[in-house]
ROTI-929184 format. One line per 4 residues: number of its first residue (from 1); for each residue x, y, z negated of C-alpha. Coordinates in steps of 0.05 Angstrom, whole numbers. Layout:
<recs>
NUM	X/Y/Z ~ ...
</recs>
This chain:
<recs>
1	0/0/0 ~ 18/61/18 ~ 30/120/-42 ~ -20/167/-41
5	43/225/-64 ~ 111/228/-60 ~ 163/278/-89 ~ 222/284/-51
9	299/317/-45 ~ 291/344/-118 ~ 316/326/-192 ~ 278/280/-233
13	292/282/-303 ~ 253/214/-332 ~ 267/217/-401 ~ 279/140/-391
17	343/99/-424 ~ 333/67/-359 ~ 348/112/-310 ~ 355/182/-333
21	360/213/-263 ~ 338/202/-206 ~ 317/245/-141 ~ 254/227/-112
25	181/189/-146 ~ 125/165/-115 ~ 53/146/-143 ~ -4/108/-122
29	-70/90/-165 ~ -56/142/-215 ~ 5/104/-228 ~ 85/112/-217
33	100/63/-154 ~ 182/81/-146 ~ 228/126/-183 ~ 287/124/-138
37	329/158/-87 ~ 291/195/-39 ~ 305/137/16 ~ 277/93/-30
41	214/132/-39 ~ 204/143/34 ~ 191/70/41 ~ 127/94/13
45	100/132/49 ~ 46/135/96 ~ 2/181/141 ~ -42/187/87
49	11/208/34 ~ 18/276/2 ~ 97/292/4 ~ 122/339/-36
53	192/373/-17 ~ 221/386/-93 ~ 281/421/-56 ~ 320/416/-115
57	264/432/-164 ~ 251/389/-216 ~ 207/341/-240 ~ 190/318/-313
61	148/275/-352 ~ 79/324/-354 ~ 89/363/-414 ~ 50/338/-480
65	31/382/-531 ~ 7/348/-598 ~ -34/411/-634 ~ -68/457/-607
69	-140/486/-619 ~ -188/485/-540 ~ -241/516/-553 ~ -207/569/-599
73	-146/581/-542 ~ -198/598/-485 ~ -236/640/-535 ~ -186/686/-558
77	-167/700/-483 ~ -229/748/-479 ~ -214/777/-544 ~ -182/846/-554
81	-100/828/-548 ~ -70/856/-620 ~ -8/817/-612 ~ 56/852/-623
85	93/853/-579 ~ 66/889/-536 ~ 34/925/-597 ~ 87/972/-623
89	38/1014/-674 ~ -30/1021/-700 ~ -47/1077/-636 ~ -31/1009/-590
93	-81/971/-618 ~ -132/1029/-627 ~ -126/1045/-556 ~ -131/970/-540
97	-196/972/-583 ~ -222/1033/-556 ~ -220/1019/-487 ~ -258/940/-495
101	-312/987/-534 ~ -319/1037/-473 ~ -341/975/-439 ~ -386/939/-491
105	-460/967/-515 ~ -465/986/-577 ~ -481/948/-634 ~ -454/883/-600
109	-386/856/-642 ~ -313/870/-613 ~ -259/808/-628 ~ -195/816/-633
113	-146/770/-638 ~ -70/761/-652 ~ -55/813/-708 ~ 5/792/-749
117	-11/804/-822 ~ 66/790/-840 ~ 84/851/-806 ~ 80/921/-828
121	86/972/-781 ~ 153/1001/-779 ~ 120/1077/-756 ~ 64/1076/-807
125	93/1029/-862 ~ 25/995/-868 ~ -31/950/-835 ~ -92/970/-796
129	-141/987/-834 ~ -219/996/-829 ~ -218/1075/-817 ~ -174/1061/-758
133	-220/1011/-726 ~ -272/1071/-745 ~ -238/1121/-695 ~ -233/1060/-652
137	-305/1034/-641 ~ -350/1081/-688 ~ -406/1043/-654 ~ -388/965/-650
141	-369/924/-708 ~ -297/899/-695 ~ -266/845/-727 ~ -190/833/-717
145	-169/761/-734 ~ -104/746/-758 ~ -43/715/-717 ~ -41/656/-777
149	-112/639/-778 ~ -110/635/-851 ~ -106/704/-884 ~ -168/729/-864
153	-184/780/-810 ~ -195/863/-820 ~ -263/890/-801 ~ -281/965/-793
157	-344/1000/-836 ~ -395/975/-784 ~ -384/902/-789 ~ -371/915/-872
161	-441/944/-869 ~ -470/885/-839 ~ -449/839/-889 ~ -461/883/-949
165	-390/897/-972 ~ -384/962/-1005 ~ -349/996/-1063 ~ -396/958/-1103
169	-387/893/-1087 ~ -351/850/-1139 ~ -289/824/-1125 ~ -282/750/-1105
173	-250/703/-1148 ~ -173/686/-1117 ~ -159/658/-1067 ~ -223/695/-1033
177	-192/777/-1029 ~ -234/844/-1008 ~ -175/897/-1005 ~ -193/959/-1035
181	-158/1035/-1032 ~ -137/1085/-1085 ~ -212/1097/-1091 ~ -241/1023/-1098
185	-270/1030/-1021 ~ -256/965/-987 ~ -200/981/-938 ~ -223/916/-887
189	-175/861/-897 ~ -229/813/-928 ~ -199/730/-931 ~ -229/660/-956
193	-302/657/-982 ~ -311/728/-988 ~ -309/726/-914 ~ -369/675/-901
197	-418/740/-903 ~ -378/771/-841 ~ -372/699/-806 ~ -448/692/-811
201	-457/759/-783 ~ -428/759/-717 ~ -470/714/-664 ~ -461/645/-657
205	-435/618/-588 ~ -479/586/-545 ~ -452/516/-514 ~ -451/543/-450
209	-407/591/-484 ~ -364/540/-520 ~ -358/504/-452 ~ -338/564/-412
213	-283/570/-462 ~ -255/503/-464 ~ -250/506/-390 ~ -219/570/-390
217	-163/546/-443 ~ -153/483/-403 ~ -135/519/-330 ~ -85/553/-378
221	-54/490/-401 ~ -50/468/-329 ~ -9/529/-313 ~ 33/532/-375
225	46/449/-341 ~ 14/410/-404 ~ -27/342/-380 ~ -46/324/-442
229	-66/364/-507 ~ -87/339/-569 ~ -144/377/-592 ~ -133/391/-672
233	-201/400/-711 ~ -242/373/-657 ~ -319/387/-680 ~ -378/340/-661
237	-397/385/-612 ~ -335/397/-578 ~ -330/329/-567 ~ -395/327/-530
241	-364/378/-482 ~ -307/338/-474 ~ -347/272/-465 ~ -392/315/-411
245	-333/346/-376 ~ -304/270/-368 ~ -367/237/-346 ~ -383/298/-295
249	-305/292/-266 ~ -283/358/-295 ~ -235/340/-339 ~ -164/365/-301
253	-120/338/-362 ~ -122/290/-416 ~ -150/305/-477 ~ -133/269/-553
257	-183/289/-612 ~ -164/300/-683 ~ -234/298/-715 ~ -250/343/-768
261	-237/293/-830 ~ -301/333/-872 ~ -331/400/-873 ~ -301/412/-943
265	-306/384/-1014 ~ -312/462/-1028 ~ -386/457/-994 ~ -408/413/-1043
269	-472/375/-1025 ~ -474/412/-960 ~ -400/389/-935 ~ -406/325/-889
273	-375/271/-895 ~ -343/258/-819 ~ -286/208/-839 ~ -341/158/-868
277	-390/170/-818 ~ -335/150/-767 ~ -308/93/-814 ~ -382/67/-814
281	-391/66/-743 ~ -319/33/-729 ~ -288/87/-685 ~ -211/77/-694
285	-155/113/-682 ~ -139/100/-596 ~ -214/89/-577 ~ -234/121/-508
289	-194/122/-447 ~ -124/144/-428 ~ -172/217/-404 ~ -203/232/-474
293	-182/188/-534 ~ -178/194/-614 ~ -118/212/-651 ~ -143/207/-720
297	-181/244/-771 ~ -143/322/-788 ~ -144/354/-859 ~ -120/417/-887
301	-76/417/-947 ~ -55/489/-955 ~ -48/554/-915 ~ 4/586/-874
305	69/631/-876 ~ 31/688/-843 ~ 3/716/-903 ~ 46/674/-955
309	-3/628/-969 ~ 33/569/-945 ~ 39/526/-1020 ~ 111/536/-1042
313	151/504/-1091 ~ 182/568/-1112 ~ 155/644/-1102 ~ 157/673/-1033
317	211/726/-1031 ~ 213/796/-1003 ~ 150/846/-1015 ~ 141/827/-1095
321	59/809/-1119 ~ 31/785/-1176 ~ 42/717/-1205 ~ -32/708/-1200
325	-36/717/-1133 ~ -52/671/-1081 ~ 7/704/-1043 ~ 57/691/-1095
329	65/625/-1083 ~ 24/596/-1037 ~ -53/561/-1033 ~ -76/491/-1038
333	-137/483/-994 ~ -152/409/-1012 ~ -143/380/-1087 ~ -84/335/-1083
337	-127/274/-1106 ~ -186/279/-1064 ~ -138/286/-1009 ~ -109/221/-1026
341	-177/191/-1032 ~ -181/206/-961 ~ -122/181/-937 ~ -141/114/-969
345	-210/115/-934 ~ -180/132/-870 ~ -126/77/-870 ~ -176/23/-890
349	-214/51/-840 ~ -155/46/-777 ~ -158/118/-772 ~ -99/161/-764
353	-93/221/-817 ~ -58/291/-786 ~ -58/340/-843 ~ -35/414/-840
357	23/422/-880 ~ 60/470/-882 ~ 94/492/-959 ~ 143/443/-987
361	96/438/-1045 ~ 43/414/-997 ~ 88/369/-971 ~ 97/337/-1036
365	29/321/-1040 ~ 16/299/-965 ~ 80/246/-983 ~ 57/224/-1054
369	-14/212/-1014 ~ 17/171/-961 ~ 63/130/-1001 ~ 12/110/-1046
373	-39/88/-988 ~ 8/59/-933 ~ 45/6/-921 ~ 107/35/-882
377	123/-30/-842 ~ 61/-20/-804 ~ 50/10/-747 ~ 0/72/-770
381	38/131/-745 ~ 3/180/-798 ~ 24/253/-791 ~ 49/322/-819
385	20/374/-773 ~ 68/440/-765 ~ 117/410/-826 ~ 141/488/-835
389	184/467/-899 ~ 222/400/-900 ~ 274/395/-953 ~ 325/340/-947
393	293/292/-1005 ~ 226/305/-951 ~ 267/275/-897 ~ 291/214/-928
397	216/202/-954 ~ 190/207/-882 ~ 234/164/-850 ~ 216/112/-908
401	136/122/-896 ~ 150/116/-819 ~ 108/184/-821 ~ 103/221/-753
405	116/302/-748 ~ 84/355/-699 ~ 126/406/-709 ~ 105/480/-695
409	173/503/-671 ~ 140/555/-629 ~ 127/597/-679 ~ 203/616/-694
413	205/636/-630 ~ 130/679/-621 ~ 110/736/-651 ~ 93/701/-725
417	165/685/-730 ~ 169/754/-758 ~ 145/718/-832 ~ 205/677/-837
421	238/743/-886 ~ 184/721/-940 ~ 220/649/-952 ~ 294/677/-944
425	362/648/-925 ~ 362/587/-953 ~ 287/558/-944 ~ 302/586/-869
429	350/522/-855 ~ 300/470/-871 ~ 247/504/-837 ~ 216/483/-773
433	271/435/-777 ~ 272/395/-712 ~ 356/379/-719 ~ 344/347/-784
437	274/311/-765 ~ 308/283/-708 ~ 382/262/-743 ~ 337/214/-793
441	302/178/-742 ~ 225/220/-754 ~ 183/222/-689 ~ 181/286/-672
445	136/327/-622 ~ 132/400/-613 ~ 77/453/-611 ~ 54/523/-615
449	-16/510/-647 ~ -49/552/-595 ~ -68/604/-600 ~ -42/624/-665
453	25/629/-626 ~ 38/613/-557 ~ 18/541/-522 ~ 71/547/-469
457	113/492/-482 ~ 175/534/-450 ~ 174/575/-507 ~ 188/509/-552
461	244/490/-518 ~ 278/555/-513 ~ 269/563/-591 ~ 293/494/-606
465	350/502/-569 ~ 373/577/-589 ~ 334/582/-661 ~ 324/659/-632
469	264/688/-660 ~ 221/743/-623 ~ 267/798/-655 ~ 328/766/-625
473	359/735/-697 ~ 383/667/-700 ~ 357/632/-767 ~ 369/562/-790
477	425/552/-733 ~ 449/489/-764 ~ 370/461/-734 ~ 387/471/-662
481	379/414/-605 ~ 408/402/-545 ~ 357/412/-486 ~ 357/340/-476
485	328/325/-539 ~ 290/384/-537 ~ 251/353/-472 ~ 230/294/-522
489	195/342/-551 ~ 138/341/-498 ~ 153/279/-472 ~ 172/205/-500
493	168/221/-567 ~ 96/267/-564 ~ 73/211/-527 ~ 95/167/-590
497	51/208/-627 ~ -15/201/-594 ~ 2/121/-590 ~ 12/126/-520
501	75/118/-508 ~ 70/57/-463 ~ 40/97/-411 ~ 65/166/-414
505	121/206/-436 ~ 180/187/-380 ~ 170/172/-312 ~ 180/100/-301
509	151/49/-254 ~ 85/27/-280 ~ 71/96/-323 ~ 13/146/-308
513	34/189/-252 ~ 37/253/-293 ~ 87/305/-278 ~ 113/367/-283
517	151/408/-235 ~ 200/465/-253 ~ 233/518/-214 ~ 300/482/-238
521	339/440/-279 ~ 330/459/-353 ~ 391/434/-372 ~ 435/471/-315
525	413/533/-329 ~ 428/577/-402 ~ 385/566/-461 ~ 366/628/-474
529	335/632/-394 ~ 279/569/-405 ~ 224/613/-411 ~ 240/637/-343
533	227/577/-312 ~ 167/575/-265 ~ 115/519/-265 ~ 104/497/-196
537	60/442/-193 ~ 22/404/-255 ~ 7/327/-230 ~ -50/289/-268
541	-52/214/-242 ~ -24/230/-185 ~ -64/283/-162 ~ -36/362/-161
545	-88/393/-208 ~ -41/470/-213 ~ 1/490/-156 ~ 34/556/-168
549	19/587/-95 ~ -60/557/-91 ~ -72/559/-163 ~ -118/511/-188
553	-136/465/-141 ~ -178/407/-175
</recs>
């Protein structure tokens, strides 16, 4: 049989012990046929074959990214952009602000995303606040969510008026905030339950909405060269878009689910108990199809650097707070026991646990959980999602527990990387530690938890391989990787994470014909220049789905 597409007279970069380099692939039935020279891949083809001439681009394992948030990603790319950079100052945002409201009626809600909480601006020496959303949009409610996604988000008076916040209003017991001025006026950053009022306020979507969204985020994957993403904190709902998306043909890339374990202990009798109903019904970890498949069950221990609220062994250093607050050392979202409860349902129940960790003190826990529920010579791949603080004694553990990391290395290199001043020198070396992760044996993937920073896997790389954050410093430069096992990043070892690594993750004979192609080598060019590489084609079993000069073409 002919192959239905051949890439020819280019580099090929496998990511195979195997063969590590080749020049030439071809696929047929969704599936790699030949990985070879391009003579050998010729033999191939056919007048019905689709040849493309690499001319000494080249082509990688389609890139894998093992945490990112769909629905959330295509969102945010109709909100207001309050990212900085290109933000430089509180006018920058105003004017971005003003500008959405000339074009919105008023009354109806302005979003903003992308505002970096763990940065003060170096003009004003201080946040956003609601009087400067005022001069902004005096006649929308505006909300502006933080970069972290766990600090809360600042709204202006309108939106403070719609949930009934006022001078009045008592303040919330910690780790819930209202920030107040001089005066006892709330100022607009408003965080945790105290927030619920202004969540409830601001219109649901609808799920053709939702939909348009998770379409719109995946035609950005395609161009940023992912072909598969898993999906963490996949909601029932979601999934029914994905599941309708797959059965209707419109699903470009392949999709893993982490499913939201609960909706809270903190609900009480109104949280919902997802990890049993799954248990009950005997969904495991892997069921589906190699296009939309489970991952496991994802929790929430604590919160995140942006906004110190990460759960720290020792106090966060830099601007000094009170010992009683949730910013001096951190937040645990989920008691430590009930979380180990969980993790003991879910491995009776063959279902994969990825928890948000991100403090070495939540770390603790997530261990102590796992050791006391798993067996470590079996196969259960159960995971630390982001894994911001790994001390050596964390290391050791991990490779014991055969636990799995996704690590957010991204965000070293994005704008939240600016945060890394509140943990200083020395935490700096273990964190994000992908050097260390990788010397002890830990599967390691990478990600940028899109969109809290950037889901271009380029980015990753770059900042794996330099440790050079957005403001050009080089921190922990002891963690750095070679590009080589930077790739493994995306590739054979992500793959390893989603329990797929029999079928994706190199190119090898046999393999789904996924692929990325580069403008060049990323190993023959400099480290600091990866993010200058172009995507040229993403390939999703066999087929081109993104081709830089048509677009999308699926």
């Amino acid at each position: 049989m002919d192959a239905e597409i051949a890439l020819i007279d280019g580099t090929v970069l496998t990511l195979s012990s195997d063969r590590p380099d080749a020049e030439a692939l071809s696929a047929r039935a969704g599936r790699i046929a030949t990985v070879g020279s391009t003579d050998e891949v010729l033999d191939d083809v056919g007048p019905e074959t689709t040849v493309v001439d690499l001319d000494g681009r080249a082509a990688l394992p389609g890139f894998i990214d093992t945490h990112l948030h769909v629905p959330m990603g295509g969102a945010r790319m109709g909100h207001v952009d309050c990212r900085s950079p290109p933000n430089e100052s509180i006018a920058d945002v105003q004017d971005r602000i003003r500008e959405r409201a000339a074009e919105t009626p008023d009354g109806e809600w302005i979003v903003c995303s992308g505002y970096n909480l763990g940065l003060v601006w170096e003009a004003e020496g201080r946040h956003i606040d609601r009087w400067d959303l005022d001069e902004a949009a005096p006649d929308n409610p505006v909300q502006v969510n933080s970069v972290g996604g766990h600090t809360g988000s600042i709204y202006n008076s309108a939106a403070l008026d719609r949930a009934g916040i006022d001078r009045d209003t008592p303040d919330p017991e910690p780790p819930a905030t209202i920030e107040r001025d001089a005066d006892g006026r709330p100022s607009g950053l408003v965080s945790e339950e105290a927030e619920l009022p202004l969540h409830e306020s601001i219109p649901d979507e609808t799920r053709e909405d939702r939909r348009a969204n998770v379409e719109r985020a995946i035609d950005r994957l395609l161009e940023w060269g992912v072909t598969t993403a898993h999906d963490a904190k996949t909601t029932p709902e979601d999934l029914r878009i994905y599941q309708d998306l797959d059965r209707e043909g419109d699903l470009p890339l392949r999709l893993g689910t982490m499913i939201q374990g609960d909706a809270g202990e903190d609900l009480g009798a109104e949280g919902v108990d997802l990890l049993g109903r799954l248990a009950d019904a005997g969904v495991r970890t892997g069921f589906g199809s190699d296009r939309l498949f489970v991952v496991g069950v994802k929790y929430f221990v604590d919160g995140a650097f942006t906004g110190r609220t990460a759960a720290m062994r020792d106090p966060y250093e830099g601007e000094p707070v009170a010992e009683d607050s949730p910013q001096y050392d951190g937040v645990l979202h989920v008691d430590p026991e009930y979380f180990a409860e969980r993790v003991e349902r879910a491995a009776e129940a063959g279902l994969r646990v990825c928890v948000h960790g991100q403090g070495d003190l939540a770390i603790d826990h997530i261990l102590d959980a796992y050791e006391a529920a798993l067996d470590p010579d079996e196969d259960h791949r159960f995971r630390i999602e982001h894994a911001g603080l790994t001390r050596p004694e964390h290391l050791e553990r991990m490779a014991d527990l055969g636990v799995c990391v996704s690590s957010s290395i991204s965000f070293l290199g994005a704008d939240v990387s600016r945060n890394w001043v509140y943990w200083g020198d020395e935490r700096i070396d273990w964190t994000y530690a992908v050097a260390s992760l990788q010397d002890h044996g830990i599967p390691t993937a990478g990600n940028g938890d899109w969109p809290v920073a950037t889901g271009d896997p380029r980015v990753a790389l770059r900042t794996a391989v330099t440790r050079e954050t957005v403001t050009g410093e080089v921190v922990g430069p002891d963690q750095r990787v070679s590009v080589e096992d930077a790739l493994r990043l995306y590739g054979p070892d992500a793959a390893y994470l989603g329990g797929n690594e029999d079928e994706k993750g190199s190119l090898e004979p046999g393999k789904l014909a996924d692929v990325t192609v580069l403008s060049d080598d990323p190993r023959a060019i400099s480290p600091a220049d990866l993010t200058d590489l172009d995507v040229e084609y993403t390939i999703v079993d066999g087929e081109v789905v993104y081709d830089a000069e048509r677009g999308h073409t699926y």
